[in-house]
C-alpha positions as CSV (number, residue, x, y, z in Angstrom):
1,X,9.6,-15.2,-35.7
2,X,8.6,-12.6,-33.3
3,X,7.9,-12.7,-30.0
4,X,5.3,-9.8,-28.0
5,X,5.4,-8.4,-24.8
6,X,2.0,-8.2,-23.1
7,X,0.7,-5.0,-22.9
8,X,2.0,-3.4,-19.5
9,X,0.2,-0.3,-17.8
10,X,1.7,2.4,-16.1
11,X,0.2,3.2,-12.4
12,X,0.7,5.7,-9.9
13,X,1.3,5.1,-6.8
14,X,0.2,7.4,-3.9
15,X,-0.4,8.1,-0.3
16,X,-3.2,7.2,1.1
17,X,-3.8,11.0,2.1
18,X,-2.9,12.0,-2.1
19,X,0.8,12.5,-2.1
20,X,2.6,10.8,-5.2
21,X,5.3,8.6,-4.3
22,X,5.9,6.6,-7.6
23,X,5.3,5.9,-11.3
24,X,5.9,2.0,-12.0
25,X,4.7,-0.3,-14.5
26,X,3.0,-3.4,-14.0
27,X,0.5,-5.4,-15.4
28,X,-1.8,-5.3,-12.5
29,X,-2.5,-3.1,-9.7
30,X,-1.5,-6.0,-7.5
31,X,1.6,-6.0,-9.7
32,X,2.2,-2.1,-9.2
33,X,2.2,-2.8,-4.9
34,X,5.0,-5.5,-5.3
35,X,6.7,-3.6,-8.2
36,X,6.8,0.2,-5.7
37,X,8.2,-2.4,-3.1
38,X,10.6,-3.7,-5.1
39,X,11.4,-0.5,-6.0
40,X,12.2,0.6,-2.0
41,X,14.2,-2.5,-1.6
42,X,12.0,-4.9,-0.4
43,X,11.5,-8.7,-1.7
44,X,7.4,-8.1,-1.7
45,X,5.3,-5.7,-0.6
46,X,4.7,-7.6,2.6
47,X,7.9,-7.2,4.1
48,X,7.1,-3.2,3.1
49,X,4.0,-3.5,5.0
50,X,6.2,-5.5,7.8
51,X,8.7,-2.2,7.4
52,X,6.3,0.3,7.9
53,X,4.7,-1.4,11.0
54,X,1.5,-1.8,9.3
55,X,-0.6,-5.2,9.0
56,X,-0.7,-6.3,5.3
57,X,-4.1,-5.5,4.8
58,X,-3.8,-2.3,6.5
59,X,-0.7,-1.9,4.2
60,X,-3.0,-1.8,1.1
61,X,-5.3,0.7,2.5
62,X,-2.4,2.8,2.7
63,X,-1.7,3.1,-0.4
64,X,-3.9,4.4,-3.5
65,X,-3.2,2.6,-6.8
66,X,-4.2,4.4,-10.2
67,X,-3.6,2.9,-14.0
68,X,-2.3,6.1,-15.6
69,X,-2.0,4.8,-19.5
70,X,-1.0,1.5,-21.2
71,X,1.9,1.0,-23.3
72,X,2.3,-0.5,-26.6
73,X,2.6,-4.4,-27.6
74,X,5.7,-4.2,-29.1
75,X,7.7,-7.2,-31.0
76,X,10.8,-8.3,-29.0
């Protein structure tokens, strides 16, 4: 029996003025904003936004999400 991953993306994750700031993987570009946070040491990317000083909606604006590639369904 084999069991698949789903398919996962890979986004980048920038500045809302261009400047990288991460590669992360995620099924979602949702995903990719909780994943970055995550990633800075944050339980979501709301208390990022909350961090930064920044509204949560404001918070998205800031931040430019762009799926990169897909990776492979692979059998576990």
């Amino acid at each position: 029996m084999y069991f698949y991953r789903d398919a996962m993306s890979l986004f980048r994750v920038t500045k809302s003025t261009g400047g990288l700031l991460a590669l992360v993987q995620a099924s979602d570009p949702p995903s990719a904003l909780e994943a970055y946070a995550k990633m800075r040491g944050h339980f979501s990317f709301a208390g990022l936004a909350y961090a930064c000083g920044l509204a949560f909606a404001d918070a998205e604006k800031a931040f430019g999400i762009e799926k990169v590639g897909t990776t492979q369904t692979q059998p576990c």
